[in-house]
NUGUNU-436620 format. One record per atom (N, C-alpha, C): atom name; x, z, y. Coordinates in pm, whole numbers, m for minus. Layout:
// NUGUNU-436620
   site       c1       c3       c2
     CA        X        Z        Y
...
This chain:
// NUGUNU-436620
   site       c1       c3       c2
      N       84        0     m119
     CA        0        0        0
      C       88        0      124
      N       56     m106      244
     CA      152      m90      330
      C      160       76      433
      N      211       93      501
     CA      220      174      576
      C      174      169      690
      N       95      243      768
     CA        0      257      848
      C       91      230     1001
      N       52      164     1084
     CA      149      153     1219
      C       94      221     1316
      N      140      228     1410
     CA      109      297     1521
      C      177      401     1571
      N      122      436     1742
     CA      221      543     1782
      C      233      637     1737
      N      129      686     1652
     CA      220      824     1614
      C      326      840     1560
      N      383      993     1533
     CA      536     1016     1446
      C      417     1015     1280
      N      553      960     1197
     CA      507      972     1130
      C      560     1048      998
      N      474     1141      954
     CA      513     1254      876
      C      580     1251      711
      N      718     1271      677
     CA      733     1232      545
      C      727     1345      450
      N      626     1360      373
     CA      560     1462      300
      C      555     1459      158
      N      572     1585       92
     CA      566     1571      m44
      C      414     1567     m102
      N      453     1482     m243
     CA      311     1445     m288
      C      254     1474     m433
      N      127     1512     m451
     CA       89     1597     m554
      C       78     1521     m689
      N       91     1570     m768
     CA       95     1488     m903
      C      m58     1427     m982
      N      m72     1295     m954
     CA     m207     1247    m1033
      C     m269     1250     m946
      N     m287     1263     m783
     CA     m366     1230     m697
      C     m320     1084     m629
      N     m421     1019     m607
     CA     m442      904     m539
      C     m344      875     m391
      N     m314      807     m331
     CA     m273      821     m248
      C     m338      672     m148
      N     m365      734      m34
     CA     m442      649       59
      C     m384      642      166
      N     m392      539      277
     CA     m311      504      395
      C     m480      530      492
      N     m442      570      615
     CA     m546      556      748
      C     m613      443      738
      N     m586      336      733
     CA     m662      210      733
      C     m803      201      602
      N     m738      298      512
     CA     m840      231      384
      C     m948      383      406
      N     m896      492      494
     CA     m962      624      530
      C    m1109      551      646
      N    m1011      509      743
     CA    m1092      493      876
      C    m1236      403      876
      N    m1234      340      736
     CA    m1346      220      702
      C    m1482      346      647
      N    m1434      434      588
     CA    m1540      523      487
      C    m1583      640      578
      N    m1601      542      733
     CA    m1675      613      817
      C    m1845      673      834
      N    m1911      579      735
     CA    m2041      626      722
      C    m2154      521      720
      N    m2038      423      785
     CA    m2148      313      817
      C    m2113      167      726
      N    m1976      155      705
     CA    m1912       31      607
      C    m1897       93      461
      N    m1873       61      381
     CA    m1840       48      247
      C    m1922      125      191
      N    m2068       92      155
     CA    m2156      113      100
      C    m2183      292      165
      N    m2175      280      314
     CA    m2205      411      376
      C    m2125      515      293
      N    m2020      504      275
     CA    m1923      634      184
      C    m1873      733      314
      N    m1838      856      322
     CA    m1791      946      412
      C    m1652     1036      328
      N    m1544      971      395
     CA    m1449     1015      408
      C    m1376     1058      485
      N    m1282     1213      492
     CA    m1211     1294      600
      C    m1093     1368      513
      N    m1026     1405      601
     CA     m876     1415      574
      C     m889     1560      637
      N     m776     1664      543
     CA     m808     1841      564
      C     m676     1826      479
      N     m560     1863      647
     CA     m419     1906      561
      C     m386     1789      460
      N     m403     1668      516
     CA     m338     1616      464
      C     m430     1519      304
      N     m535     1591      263
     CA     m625     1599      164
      C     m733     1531      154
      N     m783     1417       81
     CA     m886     1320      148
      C     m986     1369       48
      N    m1091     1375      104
     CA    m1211     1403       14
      C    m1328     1351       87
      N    m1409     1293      m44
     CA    m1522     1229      m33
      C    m1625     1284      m11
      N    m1755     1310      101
     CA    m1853     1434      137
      C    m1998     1318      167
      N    m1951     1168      106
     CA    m2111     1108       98
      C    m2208     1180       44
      N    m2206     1261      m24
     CA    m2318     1301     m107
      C    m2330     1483      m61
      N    m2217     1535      m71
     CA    m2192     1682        9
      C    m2268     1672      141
      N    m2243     1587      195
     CA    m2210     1588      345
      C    m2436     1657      374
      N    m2509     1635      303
     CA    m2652     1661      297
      C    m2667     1821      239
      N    m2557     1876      184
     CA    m2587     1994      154
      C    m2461     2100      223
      N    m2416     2019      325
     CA    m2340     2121      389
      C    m2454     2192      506
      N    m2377     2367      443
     CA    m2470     2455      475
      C    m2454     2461      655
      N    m2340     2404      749
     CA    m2325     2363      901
      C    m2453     2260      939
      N    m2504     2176      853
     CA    m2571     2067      884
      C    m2508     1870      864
      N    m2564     1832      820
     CA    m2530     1720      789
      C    m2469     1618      862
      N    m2454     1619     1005
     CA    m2434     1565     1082
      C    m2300     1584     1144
      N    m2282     1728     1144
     CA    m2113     1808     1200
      C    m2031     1726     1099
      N    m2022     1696      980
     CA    m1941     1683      904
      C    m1936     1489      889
      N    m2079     1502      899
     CA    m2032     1344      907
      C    m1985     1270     1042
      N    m1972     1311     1164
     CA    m1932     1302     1281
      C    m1758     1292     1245
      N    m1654     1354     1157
     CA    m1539     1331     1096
      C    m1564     1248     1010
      N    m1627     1187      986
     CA    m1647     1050      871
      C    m1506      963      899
      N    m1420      945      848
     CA    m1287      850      823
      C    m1159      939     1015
      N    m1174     1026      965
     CA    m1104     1101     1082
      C    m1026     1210     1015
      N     m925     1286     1082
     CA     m869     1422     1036
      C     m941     1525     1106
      N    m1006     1586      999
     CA    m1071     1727     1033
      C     m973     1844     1002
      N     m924     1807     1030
     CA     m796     1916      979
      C     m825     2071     1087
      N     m871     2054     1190
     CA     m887     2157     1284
      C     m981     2177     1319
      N    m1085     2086     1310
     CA    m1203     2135     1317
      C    m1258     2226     1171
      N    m1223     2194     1065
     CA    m1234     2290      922
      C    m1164     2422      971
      N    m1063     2437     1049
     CA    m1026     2554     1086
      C    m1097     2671     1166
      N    m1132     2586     1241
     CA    m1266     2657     1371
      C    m1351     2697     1339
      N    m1428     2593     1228
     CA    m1582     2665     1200
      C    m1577     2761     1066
      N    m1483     2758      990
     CA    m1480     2850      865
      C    m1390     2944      882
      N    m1459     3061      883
     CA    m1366     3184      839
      C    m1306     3229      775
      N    m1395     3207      656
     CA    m1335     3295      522
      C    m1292     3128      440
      N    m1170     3083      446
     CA    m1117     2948      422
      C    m1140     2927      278
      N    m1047     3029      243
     CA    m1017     3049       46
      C    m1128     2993        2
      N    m1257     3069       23
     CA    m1386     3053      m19
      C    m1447     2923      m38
      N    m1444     2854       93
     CA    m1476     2710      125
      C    m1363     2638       88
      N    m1237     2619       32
     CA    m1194     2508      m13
      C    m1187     2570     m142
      N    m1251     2645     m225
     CA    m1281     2648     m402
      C    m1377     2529     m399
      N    m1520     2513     m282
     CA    m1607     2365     m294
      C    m1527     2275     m265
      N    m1466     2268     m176
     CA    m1374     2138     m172
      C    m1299     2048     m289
      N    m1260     2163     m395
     CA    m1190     2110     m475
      C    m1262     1987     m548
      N    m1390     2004     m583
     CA    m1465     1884     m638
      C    m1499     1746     m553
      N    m1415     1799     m437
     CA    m1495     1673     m337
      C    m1348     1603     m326
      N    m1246     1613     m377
     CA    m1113     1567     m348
      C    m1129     1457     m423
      N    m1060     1366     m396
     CA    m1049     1216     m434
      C     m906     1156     m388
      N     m808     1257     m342
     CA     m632     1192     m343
      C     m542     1263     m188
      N     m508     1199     m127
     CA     m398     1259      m24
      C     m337     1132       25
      N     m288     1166      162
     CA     m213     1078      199
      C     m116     1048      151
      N      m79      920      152
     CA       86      827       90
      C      159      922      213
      N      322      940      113
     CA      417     1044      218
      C      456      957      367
      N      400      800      374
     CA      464      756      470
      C      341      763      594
      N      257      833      536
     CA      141      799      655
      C      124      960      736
      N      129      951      872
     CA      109     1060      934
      C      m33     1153      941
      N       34     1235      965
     CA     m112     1405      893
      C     m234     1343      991
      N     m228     1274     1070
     CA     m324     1227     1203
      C     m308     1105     1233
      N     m455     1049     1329
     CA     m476      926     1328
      C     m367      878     1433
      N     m350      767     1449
     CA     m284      709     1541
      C     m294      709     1678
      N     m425      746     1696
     CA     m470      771     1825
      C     m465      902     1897
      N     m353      979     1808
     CA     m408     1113     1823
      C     m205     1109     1877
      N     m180     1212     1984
     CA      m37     1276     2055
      C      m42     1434     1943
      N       64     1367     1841
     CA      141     1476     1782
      C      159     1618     1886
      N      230     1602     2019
     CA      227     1723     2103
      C      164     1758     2138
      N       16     1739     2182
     CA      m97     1739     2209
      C     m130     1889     2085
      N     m149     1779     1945
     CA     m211     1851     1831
      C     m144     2007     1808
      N      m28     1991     1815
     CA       87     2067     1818
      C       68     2206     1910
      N       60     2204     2023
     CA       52     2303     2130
      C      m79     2341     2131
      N     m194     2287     2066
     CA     m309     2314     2073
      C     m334     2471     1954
      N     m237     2363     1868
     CA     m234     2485     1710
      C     m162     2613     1756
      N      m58     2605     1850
     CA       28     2739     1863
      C      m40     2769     1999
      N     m152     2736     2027
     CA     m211     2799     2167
      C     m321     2938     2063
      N     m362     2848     1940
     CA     m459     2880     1864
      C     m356     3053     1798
      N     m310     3008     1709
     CA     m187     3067     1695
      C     m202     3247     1761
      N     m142     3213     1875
     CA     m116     3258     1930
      C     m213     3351     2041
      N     m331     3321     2023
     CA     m485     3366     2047
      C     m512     3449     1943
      N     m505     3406     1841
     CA     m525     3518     1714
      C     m433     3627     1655
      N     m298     3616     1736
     CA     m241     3724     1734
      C     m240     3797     1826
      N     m271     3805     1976
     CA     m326     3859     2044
      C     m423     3943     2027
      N     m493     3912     1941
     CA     m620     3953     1861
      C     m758     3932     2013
      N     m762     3841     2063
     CA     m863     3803     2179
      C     m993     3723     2097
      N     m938     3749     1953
     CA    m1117     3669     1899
      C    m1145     3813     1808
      N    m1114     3942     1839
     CA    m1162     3998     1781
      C    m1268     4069     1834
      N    m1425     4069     1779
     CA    m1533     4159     1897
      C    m1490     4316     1923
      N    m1578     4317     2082
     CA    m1581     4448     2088
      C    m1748     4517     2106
      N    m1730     4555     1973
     CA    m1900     4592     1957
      C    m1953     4718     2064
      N    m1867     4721     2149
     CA    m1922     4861     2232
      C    m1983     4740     2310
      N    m1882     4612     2375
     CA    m1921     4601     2470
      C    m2107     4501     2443
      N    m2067     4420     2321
     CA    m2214     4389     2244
      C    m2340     4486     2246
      N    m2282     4612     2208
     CA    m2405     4680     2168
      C    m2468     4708     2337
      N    m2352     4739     2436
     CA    m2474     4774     2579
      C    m2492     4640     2610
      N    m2470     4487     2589
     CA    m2534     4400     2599
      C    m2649     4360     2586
      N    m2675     4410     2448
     CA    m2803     4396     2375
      C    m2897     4502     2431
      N    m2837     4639     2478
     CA    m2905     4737     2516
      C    m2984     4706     2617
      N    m2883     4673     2731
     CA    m2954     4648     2861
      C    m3044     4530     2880
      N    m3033     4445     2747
     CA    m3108     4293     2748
      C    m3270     4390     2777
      N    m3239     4425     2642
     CA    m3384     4505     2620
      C    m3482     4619     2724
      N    m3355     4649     2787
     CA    m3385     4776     2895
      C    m3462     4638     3008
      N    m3371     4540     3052
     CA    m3454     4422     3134
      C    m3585     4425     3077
      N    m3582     4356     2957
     CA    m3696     4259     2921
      C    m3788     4383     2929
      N    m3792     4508     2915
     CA    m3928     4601     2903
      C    m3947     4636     3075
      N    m3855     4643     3104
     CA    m3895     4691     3231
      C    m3953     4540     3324
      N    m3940     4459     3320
     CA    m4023     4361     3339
      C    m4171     4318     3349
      N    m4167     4372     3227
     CA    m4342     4376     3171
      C    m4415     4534     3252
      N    m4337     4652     3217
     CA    m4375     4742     3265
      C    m4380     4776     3422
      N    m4364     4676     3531
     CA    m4325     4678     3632
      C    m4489     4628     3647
      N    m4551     4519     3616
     CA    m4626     4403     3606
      C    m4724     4498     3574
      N    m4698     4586     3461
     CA    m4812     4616     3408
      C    m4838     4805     3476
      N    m4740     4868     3550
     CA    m4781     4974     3653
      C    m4782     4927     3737
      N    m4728     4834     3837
     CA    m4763     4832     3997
      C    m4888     4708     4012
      N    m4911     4619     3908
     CA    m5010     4519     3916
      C    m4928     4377     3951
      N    m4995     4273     3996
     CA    m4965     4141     3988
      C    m4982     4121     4145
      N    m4967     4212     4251
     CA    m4901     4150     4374
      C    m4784     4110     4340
      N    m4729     4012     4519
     CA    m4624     3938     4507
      C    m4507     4021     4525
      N    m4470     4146     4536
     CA    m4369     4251     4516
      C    m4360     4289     4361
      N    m4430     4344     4303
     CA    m4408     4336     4207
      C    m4406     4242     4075
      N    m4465     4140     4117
     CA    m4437     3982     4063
      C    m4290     3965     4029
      N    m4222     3937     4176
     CA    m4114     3897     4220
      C    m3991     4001     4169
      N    m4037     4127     4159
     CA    m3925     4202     4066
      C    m3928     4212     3910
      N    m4055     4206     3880
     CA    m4076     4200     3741
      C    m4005     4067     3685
      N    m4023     3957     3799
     CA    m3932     3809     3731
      C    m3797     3806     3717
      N    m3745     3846     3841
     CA    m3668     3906     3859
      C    m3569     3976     3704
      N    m3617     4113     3695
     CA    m3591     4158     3586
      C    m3571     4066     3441
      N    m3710     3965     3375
     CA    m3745     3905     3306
      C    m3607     3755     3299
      N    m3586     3718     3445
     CA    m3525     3595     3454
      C    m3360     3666     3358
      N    m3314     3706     3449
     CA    m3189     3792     3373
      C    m3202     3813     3261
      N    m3256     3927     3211
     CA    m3285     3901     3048
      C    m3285     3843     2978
      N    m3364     3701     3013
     CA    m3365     3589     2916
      C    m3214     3500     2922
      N    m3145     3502     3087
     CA    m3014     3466     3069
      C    m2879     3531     2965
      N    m2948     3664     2984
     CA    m2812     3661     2880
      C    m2876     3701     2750
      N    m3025     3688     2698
     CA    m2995     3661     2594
      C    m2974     3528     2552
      N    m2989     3430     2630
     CA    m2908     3323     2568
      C    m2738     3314     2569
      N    m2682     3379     2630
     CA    m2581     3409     2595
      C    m2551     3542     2518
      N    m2595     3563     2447
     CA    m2574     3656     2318
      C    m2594     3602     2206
      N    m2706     3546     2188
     CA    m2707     3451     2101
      C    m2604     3369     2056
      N    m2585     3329     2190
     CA    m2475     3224     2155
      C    m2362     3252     2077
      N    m2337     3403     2141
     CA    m2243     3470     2114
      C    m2238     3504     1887
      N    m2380     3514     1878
     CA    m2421     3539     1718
      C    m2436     3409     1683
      N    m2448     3286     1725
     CA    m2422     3147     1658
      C    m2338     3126     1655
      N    m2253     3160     1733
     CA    m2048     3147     1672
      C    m2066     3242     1558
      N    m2102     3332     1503
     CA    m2039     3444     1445
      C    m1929     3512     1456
      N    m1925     3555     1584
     CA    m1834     3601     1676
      C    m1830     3739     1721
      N    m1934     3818     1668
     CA    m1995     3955     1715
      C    m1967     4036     1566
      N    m2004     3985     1459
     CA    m1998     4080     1343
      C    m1934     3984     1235
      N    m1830     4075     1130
     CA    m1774     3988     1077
      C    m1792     3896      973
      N    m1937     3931      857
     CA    m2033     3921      818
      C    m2113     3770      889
      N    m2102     3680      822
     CA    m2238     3589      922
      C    m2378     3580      931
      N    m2437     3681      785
     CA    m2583     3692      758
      C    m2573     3770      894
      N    m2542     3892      913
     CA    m2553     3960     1003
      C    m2559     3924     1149
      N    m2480     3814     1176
     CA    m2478     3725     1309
      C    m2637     3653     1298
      N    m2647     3584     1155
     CA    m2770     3522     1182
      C    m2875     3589     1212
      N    m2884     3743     1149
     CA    m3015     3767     1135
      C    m3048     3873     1263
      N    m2927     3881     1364
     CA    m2982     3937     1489
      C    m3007     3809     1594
      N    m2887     3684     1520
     CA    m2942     3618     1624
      C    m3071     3512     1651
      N    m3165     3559     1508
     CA    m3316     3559     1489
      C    m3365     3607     1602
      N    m3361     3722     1571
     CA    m3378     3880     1637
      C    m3455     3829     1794
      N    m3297     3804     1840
     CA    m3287     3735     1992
      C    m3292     3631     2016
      N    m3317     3473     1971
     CA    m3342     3369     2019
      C    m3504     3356     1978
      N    m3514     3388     1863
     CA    m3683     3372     1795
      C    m3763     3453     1849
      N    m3759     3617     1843
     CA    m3829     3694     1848
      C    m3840     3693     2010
      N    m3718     3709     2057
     CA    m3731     3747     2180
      C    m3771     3643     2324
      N    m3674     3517     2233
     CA    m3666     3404     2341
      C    m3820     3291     2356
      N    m3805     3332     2130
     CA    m3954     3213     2142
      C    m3877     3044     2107
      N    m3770     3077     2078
     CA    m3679     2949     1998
      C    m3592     2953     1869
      N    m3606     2824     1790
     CA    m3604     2865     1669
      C    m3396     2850     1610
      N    m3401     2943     1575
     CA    m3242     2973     1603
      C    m3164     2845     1515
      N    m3240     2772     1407
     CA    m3148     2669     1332
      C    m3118     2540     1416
      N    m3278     2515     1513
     CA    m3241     2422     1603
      C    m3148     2454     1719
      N    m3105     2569     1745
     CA    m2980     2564     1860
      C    m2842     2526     1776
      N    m2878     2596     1635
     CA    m2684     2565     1570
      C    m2725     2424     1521
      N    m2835     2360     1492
     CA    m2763     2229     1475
      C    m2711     2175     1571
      N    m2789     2202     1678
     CA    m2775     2102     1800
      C    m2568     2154     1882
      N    m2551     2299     1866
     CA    m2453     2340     1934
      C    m2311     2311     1827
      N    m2349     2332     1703
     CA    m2216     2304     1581
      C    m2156     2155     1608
      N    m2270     2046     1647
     CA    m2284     1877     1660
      C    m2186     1912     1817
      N    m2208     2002     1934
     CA    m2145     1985     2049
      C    m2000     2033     2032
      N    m1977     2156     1948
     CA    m1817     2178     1922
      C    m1736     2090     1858
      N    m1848     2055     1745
     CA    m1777     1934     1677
      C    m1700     1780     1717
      N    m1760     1788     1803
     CA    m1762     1657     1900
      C    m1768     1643     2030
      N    m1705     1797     2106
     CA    m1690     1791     2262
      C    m1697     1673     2376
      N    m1836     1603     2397
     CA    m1835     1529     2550
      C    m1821     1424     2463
      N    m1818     1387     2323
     CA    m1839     1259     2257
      C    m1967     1216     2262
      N    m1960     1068     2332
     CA    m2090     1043     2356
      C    m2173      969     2269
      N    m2280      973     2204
     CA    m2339      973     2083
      C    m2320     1044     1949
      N    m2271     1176     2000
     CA    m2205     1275     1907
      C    m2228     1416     1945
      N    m2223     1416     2051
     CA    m2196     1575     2109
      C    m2393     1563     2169
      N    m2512     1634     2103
     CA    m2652     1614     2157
      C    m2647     1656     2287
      N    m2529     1691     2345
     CA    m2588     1779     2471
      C    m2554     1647     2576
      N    m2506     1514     2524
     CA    m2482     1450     2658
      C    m2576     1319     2593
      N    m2675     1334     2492
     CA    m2798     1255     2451
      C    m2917     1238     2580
      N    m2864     1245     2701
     CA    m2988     1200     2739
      C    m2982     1078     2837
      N    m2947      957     2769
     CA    m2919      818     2845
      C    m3059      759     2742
      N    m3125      673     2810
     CA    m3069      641     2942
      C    m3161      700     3031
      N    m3213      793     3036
     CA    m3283      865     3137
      C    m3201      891     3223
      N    m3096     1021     3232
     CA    m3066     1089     3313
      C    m2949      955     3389
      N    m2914      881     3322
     CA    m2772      787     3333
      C    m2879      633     3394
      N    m2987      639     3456
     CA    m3048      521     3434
      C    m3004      400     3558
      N    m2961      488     3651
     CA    m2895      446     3780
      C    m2786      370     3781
      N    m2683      381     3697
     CA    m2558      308     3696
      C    m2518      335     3593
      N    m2365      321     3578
     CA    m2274      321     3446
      C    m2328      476     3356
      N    m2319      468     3210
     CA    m2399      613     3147
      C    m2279      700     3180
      N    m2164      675     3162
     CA    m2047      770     3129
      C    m1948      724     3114
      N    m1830      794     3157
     CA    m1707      785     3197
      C    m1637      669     3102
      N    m1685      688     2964
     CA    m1626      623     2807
      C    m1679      508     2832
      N    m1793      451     2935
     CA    m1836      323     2923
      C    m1745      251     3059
      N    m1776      348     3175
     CA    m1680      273     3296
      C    m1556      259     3253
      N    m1469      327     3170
     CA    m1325      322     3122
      C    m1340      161     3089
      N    m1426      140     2984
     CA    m1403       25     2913
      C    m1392      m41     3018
      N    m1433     m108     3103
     CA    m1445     m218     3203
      C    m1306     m192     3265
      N    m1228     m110     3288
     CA    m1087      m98     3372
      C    m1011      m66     3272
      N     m883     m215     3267
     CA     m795     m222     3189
      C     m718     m106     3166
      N     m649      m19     3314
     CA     m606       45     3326
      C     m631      175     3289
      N     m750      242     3214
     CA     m797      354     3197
      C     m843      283     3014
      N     m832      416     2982
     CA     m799      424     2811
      C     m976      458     2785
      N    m1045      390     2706
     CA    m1173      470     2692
      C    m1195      564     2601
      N    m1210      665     2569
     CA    m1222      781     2462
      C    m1273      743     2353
      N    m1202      839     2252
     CA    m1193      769     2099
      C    m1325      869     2028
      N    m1418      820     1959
     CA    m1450      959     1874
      C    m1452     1001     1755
């Protein structure tokens, strides 16, 4: 198989015994949409096939196929915690590894870039700055609640003049702001280390409290990490051509038209 060109460096790596070996070019096709819709992604180096997975991944079907013929190598890092666990499933989904002459990443991708990103990462987690602090969670949640009642109870002792309207909303508006940011905070699983436990407060507070149904925010928000500002990828910049109806939709489309500007890859 020839060897893959392009700017990147390219990585010379040892290779496992009785696995397949594949170049970027024959990866980048088993994007989802050519060769009989197959979905293929690369993890460390590791190619595995998730056409058929890719519907019972418990993130949602879409995060994973969004890396369809790409290196997920760091995004598998981000969203799974407990790793060990999740690559025992992997093992059945493997189908070979890169040839030693082809680099860990696509061509389109700055080795230093990838590089300083990992020892920024690194180096965040030894800090220990992703570890919660449940004091400061728990008066989060406290005072959410202390808002949201005193809201109602404002409304419901002083009556529905425009003074007590206006503080009761008041009260109510806040509340509902940060419980959407708490939530958010329990759709990372970022608050407890446990993720039933993330999910099932952040029921609690987007369902119970907010009145929204908590699977439709993580599909929609897992699809935006996954795919930051990728447009037809990331749902949060899905609203062309409405909001975009005036001129060019986005930056990735005006790029194209000027030689001089690179248009974003996704």
């Amino acid at each position: 198989m020839p060897p893959q060109t392009g700017s990147a460096e390219k990585d010379t790596q040892p290779v496992s015994a009785f696995l397949q070996l594949f170049t970027w070019e024959e990866i980048k096709i088993h994007n989802g949409h050519g060769q009989g819709q197959k979905q293929w992604l690369v993890i460390d180096r590791k190619v595995y096939d998730v056409s058929k997975f890719s519907r019972q991944h418990p993130g949602g079907s879409r995060v994973i196929s969004h890396y369809a013929g790409q290196d997920a190598t760091d995004a598998f890092v981000a969203f799974h915690n407990d790793k060990s666990l999740v690559k025992k499933y992997l093992k059945s989904l493997l189908i070979g590894e890169l040839a030693p002459d082809q680099p860990s990443f696509e061509s389109n991708k700055k080795k230093s870039l990838l590089e300083d990103f990992r020892e920024l990462r690194c180096t965040v987690e030894k800090m220990g700055l992703l570890r919660p602090n449940y004091t400061f969670f728990f008066l989060i949640f406290l005072h959410i609640m202390v808002l949201d009642a005193a809201s109602w109870l404002v409304v419901w002792y002083f009556g529905i003049s425009l003074l007590p309207f206006m503080v009761g909303m008041a009260f109510f508006i806040v509340a509902q702001i940060q419980m959407g940011w708490f939530q958010h905070d329990l759709g990372h699983c970022s608050v407890f280390r446990k993720p039933k436990w993330n999910r099932l407060l952040q029921i609690v507070v987007i369902s119970v409290l907010k009145g929204l149904p908590a699977s439709w925010w993580n599909h929609l928000h897992n699809q935006h990490h996954a795919k930051p500002n990728c447009f037809r990828k990331d749902p949060d910049l899905n609203m062309h051509p409405l909001l975009f109806s005036l001129g060019k939709t986005l930056s990735v489309e005006v790029s194209m038209g000027i030689p001089s500007l690179h248009p974003y890859d996704f």
